[in-house]
GURO-296721 format. One record per residue (C-alpha): residue number from 1; x, y, z. Coordinates in nm, 4 decimals, decimal comma. Each point is the difference from the previous one (the first is absolute). Example, Ala and Ser with C-alpha at 12.3 -4.5 7.8 and 13.67 -1.06 7.14 Angstrom:
<rs>
 num        X        Y        Z
   1   1,2300  -0,4500   0,7800
   2   0,1370   0,3440  -0,0660
</rs>
This chain:
<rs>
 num        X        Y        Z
   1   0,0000   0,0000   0,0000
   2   0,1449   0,3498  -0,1010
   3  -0,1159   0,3540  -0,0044
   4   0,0692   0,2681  -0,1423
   5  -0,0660   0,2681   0,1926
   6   0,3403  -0,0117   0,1863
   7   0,3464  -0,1778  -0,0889
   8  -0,0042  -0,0772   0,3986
   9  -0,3266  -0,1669   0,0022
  10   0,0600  -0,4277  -0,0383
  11  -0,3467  -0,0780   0,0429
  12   0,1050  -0,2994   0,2748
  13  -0,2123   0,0048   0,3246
  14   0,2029  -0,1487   0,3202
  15  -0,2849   0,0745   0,2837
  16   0,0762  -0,3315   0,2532
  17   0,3877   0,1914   0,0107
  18  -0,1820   0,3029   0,1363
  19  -0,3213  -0,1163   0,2240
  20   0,1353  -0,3379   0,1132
  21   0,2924   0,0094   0,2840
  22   0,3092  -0,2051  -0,0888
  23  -0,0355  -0,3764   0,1258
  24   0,2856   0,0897   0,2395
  25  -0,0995   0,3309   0,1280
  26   0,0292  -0,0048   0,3979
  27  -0,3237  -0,0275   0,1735
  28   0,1263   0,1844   0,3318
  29   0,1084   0,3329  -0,0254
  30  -0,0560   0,3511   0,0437
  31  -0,3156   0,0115  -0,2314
  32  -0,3438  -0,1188   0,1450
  33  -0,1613  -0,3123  -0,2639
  34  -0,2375   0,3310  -0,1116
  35   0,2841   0,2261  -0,0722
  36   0,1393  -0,3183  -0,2088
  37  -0,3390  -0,0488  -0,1686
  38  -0,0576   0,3433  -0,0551
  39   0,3364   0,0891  -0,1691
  40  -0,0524  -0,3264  -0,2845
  41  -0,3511   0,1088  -0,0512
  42   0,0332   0,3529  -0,0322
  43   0,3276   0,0585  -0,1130
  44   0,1151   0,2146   0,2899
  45   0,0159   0,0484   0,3532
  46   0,0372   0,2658   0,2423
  47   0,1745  -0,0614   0,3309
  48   0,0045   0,3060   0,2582
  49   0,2513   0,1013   0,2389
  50   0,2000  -0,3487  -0,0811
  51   0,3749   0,1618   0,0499
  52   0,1350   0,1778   0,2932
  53  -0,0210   0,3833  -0,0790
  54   0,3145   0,1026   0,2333
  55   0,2373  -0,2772  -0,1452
  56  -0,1318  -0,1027  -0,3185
  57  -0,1521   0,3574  -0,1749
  58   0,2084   0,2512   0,1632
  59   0,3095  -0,0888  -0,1203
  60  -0,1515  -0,0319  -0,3711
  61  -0,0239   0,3597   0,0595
  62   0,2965   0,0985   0,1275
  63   0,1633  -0,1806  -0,2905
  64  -0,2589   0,2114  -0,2553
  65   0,1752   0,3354   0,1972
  66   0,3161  -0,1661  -0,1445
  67  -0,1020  -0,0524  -0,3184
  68  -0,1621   0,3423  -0,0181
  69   0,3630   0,1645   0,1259
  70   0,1690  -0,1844  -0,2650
  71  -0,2205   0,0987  -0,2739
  72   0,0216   0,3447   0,1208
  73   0,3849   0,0041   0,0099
  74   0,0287  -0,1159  -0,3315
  75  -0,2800   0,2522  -0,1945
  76   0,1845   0,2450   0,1701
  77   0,3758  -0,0907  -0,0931
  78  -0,1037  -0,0557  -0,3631
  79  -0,1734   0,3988   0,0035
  80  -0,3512  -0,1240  -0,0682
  81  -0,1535   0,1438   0,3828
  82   0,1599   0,2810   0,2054
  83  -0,1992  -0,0735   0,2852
  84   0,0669  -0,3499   0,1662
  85  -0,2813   0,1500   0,2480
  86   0,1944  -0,1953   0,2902
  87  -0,2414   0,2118   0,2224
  88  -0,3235  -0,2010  -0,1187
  89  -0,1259  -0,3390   0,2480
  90  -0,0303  -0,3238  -0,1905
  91  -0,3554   0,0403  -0,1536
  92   0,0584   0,2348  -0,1699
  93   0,3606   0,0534  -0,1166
  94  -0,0358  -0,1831  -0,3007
  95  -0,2869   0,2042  -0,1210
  96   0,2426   0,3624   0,0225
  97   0,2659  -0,2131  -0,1931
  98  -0,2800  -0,1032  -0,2774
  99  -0,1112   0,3921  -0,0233
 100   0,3357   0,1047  -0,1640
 101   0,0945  -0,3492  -0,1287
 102  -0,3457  -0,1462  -0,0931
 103   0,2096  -0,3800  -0,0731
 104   0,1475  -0,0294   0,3593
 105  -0,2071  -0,2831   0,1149
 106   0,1638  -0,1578  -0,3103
 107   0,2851   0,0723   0,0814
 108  -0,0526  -0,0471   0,3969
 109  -0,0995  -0,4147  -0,1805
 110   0,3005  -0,0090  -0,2247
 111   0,2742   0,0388   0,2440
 112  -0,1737  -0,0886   0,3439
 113   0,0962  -0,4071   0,0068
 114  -0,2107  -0,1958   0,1921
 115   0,1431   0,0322   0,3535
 116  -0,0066  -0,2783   0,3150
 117  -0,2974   0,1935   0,1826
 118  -0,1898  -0,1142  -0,2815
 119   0,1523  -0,3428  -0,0716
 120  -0,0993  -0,0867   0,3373
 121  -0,3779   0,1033  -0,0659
 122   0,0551  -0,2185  -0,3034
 123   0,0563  -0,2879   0,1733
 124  -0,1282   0,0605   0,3283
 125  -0,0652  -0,3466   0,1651
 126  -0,3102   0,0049   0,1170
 127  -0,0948   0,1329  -0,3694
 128   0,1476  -0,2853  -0,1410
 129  -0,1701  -0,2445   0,2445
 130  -0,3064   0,1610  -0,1602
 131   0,1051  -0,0267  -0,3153
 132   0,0885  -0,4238   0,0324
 133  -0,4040  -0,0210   0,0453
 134  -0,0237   0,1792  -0,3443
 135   0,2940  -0,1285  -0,1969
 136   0,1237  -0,3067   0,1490
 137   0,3940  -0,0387   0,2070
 138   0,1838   0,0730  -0,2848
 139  -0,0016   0,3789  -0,0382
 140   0,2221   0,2603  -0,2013
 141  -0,0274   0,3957  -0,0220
 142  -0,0599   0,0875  -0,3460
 143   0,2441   0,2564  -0,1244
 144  -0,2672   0,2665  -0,1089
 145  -0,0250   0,2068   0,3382
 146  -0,0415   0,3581   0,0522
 147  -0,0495   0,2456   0,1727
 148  -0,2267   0,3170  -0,0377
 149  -0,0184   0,3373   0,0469
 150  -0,3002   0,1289  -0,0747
 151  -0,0045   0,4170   0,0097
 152  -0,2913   0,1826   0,0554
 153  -0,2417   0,1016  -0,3536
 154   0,2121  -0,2056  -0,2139
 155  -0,1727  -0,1165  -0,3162
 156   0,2537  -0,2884  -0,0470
 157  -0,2046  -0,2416   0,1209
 158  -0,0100  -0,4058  -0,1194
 159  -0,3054  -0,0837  -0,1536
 160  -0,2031  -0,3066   0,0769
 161   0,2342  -0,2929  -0,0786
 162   0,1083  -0,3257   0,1014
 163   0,3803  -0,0690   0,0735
 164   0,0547  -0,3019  -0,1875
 165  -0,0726   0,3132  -0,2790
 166   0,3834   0,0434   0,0893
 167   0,1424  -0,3202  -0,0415
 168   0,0526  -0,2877  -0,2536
 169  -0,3021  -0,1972  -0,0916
 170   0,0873  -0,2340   0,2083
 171  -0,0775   0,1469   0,3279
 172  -0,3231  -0,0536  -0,1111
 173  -0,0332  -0,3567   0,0666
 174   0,1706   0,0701   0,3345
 175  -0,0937   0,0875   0,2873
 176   0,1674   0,3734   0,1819
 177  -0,1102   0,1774   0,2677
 178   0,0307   0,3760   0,0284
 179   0,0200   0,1388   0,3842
 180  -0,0872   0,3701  -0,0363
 181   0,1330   0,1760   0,3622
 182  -0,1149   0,3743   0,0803
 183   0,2372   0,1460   0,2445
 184  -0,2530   0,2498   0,0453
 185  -0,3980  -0,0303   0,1054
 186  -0,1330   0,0257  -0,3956
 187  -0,3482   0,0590  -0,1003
 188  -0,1965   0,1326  -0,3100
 189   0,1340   0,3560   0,0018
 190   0,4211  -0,0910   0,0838
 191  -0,0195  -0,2601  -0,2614
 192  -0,0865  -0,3995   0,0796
 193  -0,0128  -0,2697  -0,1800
 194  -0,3216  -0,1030  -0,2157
 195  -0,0656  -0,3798  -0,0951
 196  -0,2996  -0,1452  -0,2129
 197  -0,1500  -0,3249   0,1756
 198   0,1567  -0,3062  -0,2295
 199  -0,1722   0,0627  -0,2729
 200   0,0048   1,0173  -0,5045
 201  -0,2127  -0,0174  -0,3299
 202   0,3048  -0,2782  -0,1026
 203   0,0238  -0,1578   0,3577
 204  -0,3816  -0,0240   0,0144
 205  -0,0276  -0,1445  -0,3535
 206   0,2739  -0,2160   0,0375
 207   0,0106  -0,1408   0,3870
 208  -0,3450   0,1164   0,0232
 209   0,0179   0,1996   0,3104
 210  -0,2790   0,2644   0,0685
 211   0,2425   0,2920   0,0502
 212  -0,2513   0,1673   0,2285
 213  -0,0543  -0,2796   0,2590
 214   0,3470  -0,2052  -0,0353
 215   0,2373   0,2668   0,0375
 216   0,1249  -0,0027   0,3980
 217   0,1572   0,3315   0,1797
 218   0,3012  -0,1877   0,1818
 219   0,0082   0,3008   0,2765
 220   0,3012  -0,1113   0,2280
 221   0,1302   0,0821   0,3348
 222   0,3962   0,0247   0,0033
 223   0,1402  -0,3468   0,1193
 224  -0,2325  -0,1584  -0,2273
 225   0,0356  -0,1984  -0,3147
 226  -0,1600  -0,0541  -0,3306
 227   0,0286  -0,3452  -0,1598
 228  -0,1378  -0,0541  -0,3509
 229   0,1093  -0,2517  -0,2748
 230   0,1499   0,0610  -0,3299
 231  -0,3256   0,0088  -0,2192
 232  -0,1922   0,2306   0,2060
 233  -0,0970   0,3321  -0,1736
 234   0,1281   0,2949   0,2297
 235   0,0850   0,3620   0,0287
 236   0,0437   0,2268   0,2491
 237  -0,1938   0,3984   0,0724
 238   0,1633   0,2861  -0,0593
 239   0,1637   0,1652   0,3015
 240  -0,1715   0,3317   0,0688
 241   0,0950   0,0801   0,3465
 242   0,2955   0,1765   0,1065
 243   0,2619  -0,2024   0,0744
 244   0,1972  -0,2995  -0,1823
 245  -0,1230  -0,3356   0,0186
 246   0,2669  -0,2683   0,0868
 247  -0,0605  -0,3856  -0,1463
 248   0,1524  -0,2875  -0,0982
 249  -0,0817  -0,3073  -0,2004
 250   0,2380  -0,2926  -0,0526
 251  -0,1140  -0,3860  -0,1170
 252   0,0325  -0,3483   0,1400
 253  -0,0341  -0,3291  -0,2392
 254   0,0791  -0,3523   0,0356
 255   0,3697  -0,0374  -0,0464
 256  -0,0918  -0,3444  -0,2185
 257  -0,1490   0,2292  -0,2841
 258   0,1208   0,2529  -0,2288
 259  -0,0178   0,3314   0,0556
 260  -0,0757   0,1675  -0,3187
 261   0,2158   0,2760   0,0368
 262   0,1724   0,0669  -0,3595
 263   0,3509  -0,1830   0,1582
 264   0,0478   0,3625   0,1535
 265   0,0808  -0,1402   0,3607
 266  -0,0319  -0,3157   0,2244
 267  -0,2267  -0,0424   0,2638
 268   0,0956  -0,0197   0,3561
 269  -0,0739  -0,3198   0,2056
 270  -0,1340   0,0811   0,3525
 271  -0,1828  -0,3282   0,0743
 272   0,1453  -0,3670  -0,0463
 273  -0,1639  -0,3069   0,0569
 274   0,2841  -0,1949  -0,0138
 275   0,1948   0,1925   0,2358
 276  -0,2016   0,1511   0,3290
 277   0,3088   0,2225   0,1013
 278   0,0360   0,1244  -0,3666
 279   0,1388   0,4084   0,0837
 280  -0,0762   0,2110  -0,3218
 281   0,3192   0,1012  -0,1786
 282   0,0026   0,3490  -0,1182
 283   0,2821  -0,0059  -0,1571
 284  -0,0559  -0,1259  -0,3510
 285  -0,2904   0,2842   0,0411
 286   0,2681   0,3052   0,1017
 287   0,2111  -0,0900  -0,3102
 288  -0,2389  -0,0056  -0,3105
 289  -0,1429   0,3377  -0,1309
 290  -0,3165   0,1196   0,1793
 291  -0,2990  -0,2499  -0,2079
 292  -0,2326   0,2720  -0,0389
 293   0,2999   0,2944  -0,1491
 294   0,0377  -0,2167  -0,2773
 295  -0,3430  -0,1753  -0,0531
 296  -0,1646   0,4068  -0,0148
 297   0,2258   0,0863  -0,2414
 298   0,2517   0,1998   0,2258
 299   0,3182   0,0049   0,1111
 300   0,1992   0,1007   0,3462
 301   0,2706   0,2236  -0,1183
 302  -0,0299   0,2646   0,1621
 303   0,1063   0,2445  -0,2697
 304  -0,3632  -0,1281  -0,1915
 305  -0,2904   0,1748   0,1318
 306  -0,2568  -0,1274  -0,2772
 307  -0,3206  -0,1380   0,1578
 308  -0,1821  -0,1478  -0,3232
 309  -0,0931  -0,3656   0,1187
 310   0,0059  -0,2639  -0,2990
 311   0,0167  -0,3629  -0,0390
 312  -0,0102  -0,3632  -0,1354
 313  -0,3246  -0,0321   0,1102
 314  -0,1735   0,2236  -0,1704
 315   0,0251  -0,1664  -0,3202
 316  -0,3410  -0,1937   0,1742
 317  -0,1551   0,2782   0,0226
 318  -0,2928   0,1464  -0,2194
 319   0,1501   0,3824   0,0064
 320  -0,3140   0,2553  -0,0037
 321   0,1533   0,3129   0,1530
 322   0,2984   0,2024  -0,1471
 323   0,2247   0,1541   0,2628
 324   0,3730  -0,0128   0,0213
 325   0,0838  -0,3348   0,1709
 326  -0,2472  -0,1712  -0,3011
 327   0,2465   0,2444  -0,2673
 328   0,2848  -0,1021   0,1418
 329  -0,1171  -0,4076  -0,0034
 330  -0,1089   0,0684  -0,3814
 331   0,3613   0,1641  -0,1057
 332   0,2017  -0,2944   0,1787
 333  -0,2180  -0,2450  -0,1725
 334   0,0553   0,1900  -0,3434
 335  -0,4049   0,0171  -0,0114
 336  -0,2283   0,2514  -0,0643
 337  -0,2884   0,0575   0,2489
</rs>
């Protein structure tokens, strides 16, 4: 079965991979049997207040004040900001940066790594105790993980999508879970996430999702956690209040599956069945160039301050819209739009 409507569109249908639980997922856990059920028939689940705010959040944000120092140092020693506005708190720096160099959340991305405060949110243990009910013992980090820095009355915003949108076709017979972390309360008017219920005029025609009723507000307290699979339609709202709005997202998969990631980076294995004691070794992690740099397109010299995000996988993609990432994309290809 083919269509035509998109070169990224296989017209397989994999549904037990996504609303069945692997026949060695752990039984005990963190997760109640209704959060279990609830995640495989809905596609997502929303657990409040899991982490601990004072050890787990808090130094995500002290390592985004890092990041946002860095970024700053660098705009200004290449002349693009005279102001490093080292007099502004941590919500809303960032924003005073943007307002003279409209790309430095780009850039802030580009060159901020992907430091141990979050690694250790990554793969948090109790979160991965969770995730065993969800994914079985054998669990890796996939290498797409970011983090996001969302400034107030930006109109960059994703638009509904689902991840494996991002990856090889593959990861569509495969099962990935997305944890999306808020290290700030987040509701409708700061920007939180949106998911439709398993199933807009395509995703209704296609999934057949009544985007009036299926659509879900995922209004967070900080310390909690989104979880959603790889084939569920999501965006986030804009962010029209005042002050930044800190996230993160990063992926987990079985490690005995492939990850669909355009050979751009390994995975990182955080849970072994074979070996109880297994200790997660950065190291192989620390030495290969950031995943997400060179999957969007970019690069992490610091003398290149372009910010147009391209790559492999848009060749699945049915282009509509003309702006300069889908230019760019077009001229690499040697295609008009």
């Amino acid at each position: 079965m083919s269509d035509s409507r998109s070169n990224g569109f296989s017209g397989e249908c994999h549904p037990e991979i996504f609303t069945v639980p692997p026949k060695d997922a752990k039984e005990q856990g963190p997760l109640s049997k209704e959060q279990v059920d609830f995640f495989f028939r809905e596609g997502y689940l929303v657990i409040e207040d899991f982490f601990d705010i004072e050890n787990d959040i808090n130094p995500c944000l002290k390592a985004m004040d890092c990041i946002v120092e860095n970024c700053a140092s660098i705009l200004y020693k290449a002349g693009k900001i005279t102001n490093k506005h080292e007099d502004k708190g941590s919500h809303e720096r960032l924003t005073y940066l943007a307002k003279e160099y409209p790309d430095a959340p780009v850039i802030a991305y580009k060159f901020g790594g992907f430091p141990i405060e979050f690694r250790n949110l990554w793969s948090n243990e109790r979160l991965l105790d969770a995730l065993e009910q969800l994914l079985g013992p054998d669990i890796q980090g996939h290498p797409n993980y970011l983090f996001r820095t969302k400034i107030p009355n930006n109109q960059a915003n994703d638009p509904w999508h689902q991840d494996s949108a991002y990856l090889d076709m593959e990861a569509c017979k495969v099962l990935q879970i997305t944890g999306w972390i808020p290290f700030i309360d987040v509701n409708e008017t700061n920007s939180c996430m949106k998911v439709v219920k398993r199933k807009k005029s395509e995703i209704e025609r296609t999934l057949g999702a009544d985007m009036e009723k299926d659509v879900v507000l995922c209004e967070m307290r900080k310390g909690s956690i989104l979880l959603f699979n790889n084939m569920l339609p999501h965006t986030s709202t804009n962010n029209l209040s005042n002050e930044i709005r800190w996230s993160m997202d990063v992926r987990w998969q079985s490690s005995k599956e492939k990850l669909g990631f355009c050979n751009k980076k390994p995975g990182i294995l955080m849970r072994d069945s074979q070996n109880p004691l297994h200790k997660i070794n950065w190291s192989e992690f620390d030495t290969i160039k950031p995943s997400n740099v060179e999957l969007f397109g970019l690069t992490d010299d610091e003398n290149d301050f372009g910010s147009i995000i391209t790559g492999p996988y848009m060749k699945n993609w049915n282009m509509t819209n003309k702006n300069r990432h889908v230019l760019e994309f077009f001229a690499k290809e040697s295609r008009n739009f």
